[in-house]
C-alpha positions as CSV (number, residue, x, y, z in Angstrom):
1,X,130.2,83.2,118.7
2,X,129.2,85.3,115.9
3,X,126.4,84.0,113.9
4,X,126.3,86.5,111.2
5,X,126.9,85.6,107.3
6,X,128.7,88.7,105.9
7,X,127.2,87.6,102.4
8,X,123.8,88.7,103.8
9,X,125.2,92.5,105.0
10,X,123.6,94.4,102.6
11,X,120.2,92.2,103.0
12,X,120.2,92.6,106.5
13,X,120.9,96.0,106.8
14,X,117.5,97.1,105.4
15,X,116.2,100.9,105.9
16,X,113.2,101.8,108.3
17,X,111.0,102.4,105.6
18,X,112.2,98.8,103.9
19,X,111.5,97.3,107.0
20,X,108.3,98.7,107.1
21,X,107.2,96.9,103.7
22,X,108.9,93.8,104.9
23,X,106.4,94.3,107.6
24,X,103.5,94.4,105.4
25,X,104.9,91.2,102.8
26,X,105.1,89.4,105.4
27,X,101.6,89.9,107.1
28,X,100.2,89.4,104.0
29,X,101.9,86.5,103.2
30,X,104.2,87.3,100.4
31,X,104.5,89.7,97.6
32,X,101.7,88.5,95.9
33,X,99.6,88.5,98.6
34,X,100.5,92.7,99.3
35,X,100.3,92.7,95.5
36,X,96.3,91.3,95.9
37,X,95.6,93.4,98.6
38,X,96.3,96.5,96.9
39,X,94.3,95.2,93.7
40,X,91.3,94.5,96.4
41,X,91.4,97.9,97.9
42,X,91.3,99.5,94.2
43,X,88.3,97.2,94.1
44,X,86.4,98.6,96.3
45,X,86.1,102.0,94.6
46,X,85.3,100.1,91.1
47,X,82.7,98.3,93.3
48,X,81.4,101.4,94.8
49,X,80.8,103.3,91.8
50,X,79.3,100.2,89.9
51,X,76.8,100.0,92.7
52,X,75.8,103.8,92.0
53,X,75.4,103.4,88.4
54,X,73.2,100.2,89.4
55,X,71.1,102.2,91.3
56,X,70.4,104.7,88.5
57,X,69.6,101.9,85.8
58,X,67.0,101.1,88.0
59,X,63.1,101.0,86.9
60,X,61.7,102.8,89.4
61,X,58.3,103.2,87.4
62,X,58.0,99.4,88.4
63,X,59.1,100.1,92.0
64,X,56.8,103.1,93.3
65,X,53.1,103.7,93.4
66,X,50.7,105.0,91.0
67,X,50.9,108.5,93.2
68,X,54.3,108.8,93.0
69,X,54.0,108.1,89.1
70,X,51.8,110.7,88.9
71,X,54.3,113.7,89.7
72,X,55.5,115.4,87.2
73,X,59.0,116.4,89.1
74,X,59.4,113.2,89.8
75,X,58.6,111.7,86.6
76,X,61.3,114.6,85.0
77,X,64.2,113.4,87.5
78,X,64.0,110.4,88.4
79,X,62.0,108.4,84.9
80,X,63.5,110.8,82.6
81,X,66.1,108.4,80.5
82,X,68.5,111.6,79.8
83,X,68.4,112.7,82.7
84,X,69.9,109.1,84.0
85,X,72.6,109.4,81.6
86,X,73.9,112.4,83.0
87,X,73.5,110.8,86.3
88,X,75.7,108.2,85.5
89,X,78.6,109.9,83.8
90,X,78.3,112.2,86.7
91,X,79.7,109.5,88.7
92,X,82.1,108.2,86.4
93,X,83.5,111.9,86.3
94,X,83.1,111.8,90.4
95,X,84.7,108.4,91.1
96,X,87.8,108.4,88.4
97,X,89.8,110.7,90.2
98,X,89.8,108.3,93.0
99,X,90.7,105.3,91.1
100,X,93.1,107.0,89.3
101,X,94.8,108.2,92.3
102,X,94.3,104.6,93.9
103,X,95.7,103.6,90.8
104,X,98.5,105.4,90.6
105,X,99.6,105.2,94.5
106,X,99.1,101.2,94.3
107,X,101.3,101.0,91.3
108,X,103.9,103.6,93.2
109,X,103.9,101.3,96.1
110,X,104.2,98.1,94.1
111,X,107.2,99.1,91.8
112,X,109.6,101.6,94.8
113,X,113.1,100.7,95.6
114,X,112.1,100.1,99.3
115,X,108.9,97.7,98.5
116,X,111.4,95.8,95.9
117,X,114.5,95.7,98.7
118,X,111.7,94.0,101.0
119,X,110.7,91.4,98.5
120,X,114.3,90.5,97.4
121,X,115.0,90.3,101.1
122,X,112.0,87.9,102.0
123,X,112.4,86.2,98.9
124,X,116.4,85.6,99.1
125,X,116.6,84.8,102.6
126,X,113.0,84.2,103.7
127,X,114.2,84.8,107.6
128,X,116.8,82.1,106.5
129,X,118.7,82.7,109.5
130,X,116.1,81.5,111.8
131,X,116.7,78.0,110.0
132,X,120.8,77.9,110.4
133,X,120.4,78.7,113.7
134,X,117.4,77.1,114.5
135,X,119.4,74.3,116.6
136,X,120.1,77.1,119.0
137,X,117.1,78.5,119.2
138,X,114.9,75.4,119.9
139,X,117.0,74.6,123.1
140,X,116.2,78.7,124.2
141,X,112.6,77.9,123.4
142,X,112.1,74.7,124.6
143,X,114.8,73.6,127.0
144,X,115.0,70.0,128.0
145,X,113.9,70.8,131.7
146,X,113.4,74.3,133.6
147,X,116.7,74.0,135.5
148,X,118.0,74.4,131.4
149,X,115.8,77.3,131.0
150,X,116.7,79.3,134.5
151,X,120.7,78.6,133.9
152,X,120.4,80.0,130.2
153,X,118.2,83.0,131.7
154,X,121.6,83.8,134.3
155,X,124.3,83.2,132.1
156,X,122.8,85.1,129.1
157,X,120.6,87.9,131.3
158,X,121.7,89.2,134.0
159,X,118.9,91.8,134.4
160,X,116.2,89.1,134.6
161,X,115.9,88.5,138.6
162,X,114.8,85.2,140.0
163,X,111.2,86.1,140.1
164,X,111.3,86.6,136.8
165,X,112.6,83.3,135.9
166,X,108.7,81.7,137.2
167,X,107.2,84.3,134.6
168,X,109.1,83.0,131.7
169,X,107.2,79.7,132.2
170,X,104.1,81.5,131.2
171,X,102.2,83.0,128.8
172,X,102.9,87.0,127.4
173,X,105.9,87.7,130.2
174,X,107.3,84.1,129.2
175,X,106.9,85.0,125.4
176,X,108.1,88.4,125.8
177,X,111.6,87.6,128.2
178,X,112.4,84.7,125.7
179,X,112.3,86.7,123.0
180,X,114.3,89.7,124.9
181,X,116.8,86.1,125.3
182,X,117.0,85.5,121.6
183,X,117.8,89.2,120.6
184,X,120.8,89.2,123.1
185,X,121.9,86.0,121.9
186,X,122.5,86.3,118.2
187,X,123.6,89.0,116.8
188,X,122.0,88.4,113.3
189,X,119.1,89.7,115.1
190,X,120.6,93.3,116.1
191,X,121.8,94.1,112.9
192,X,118.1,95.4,111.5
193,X,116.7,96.5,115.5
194,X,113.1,97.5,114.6
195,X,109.4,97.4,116.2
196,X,108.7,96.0,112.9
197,X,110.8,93.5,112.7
198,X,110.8,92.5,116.6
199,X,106.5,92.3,115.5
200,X,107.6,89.6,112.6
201,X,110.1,87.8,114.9
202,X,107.5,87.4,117.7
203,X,105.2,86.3,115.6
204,X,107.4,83.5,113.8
205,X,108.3,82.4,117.1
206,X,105.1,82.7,118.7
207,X,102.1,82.5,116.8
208,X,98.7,81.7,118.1
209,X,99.4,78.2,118.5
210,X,102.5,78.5,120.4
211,X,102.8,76.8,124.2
212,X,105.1,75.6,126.8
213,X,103.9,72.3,125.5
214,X,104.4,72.7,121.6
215,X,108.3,73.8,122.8
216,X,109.0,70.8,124.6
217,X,107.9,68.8,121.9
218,X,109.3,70.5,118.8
219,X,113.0,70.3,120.4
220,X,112.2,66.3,120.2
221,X,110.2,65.8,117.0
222,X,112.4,66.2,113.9
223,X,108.5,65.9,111.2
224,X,107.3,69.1,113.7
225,X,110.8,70.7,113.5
226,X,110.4,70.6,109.7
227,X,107.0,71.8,109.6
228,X,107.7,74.7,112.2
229,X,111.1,76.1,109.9
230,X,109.0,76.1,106.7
């Protein structure tokens, strides 16, 4: 049967490189959390350069000995008020280019077509998908009993071998050959096939708190079910 919703065609179908900021809105947990992360790294020049101007507005008359008072050199570079000044718009003049440029790429990134297609797509269908079919995919994540699992695993993969059926019941193999599962199953899945996307579908389905024991009991608990689509 053919899950796919041809009203979501031109959603699905998303480039590499819109994929790719898909990727990153997602790890950071939404637009607005990319959007913040940018802002952050912009930061860190600002914060940078403040620190240097800091350290020239220093009184270091107050911080050094009387010997090191007493030398003229340093007395003429280092006390001398104009010569501070120059100091410090010597690193505004240094560090603006930078911010500028940060400036200039963040806003880039922010406002492209591909960064936009991402957000529409996470914001429109929000992996949508994953909650109309979740039904199905509960019972190829946590089958009632592993005589459920090892029937799906011959009817719907026929290059997973017996042994391999053992290795589903645990932990990276067991991730890993369920997902591989899931991906032959519904086709909604193979209408974007990308590392990035197979990264943000592993780790929906799979996140750090994900066991053998949190699938058999999400298949049964309808408040956990809720929880785990949202």
């Amino acid at each position: 049967m053919n899950l796919y919703n041809k009203k979501y065609s031109k959603t699905l179908m998303l480039s590499e490189e819109s994929l790719k900021e898909l990727y990153l809105i997602w790890k950071k947990g939404g637009y607005i959390g990319l959007v913040f992360d940018k802002i952050m790294h912009l930061f860190e020049v600002i914060i940078l350069m403040t620190v240097c101007i800091i350290l020239t507005l220093l009184d270091f008359n107050k911080m050094f000995n009387t010997k090191l008072k007493e030398n003229e050199l340093f007395d003429y570079f280092i006390l001398n008020d104009s010569f501070r000044i120059w100091c410090i718009w010597c690193i505004v003049v240094f560090f603006s280019p930078f911010i500028i440029i940060q400036l200039y790429f963040t806003v880039k990134k922010l406002l492209s077509s591909n960064t936009i297609e991402a957000k529409e797509f996470y914001n429109i269908n929000h992996f949508q998908d994953f909650n109309r079919n979740w039904n199905g995919i509960s019972k190829i994540i946590a089958p009632s009993s592993s005589l459920n699992r090892k029937t799906f695993v011959r009817m719907y993969n026929n290059k997973i071998d017996p042994q391999s059926n053992l290795i589903i019941r645990s932990s990276i193999s067991w991730n890993y050959n369920l997902l591989t599962l899931l991906f032959n199953r519904y086709s909604f899945f193979k209408h974007y096939p990308s590392k990035y996307l197979i990264k943000i579908t592993q780790s929906i389905l799979f996140p750090s708190f994900f066991d053998e024991t949190f699938c058999r009991n999400v298949q049964h608990d309808s408040n956990l079910q809720k929880i785990w689509k949202n």
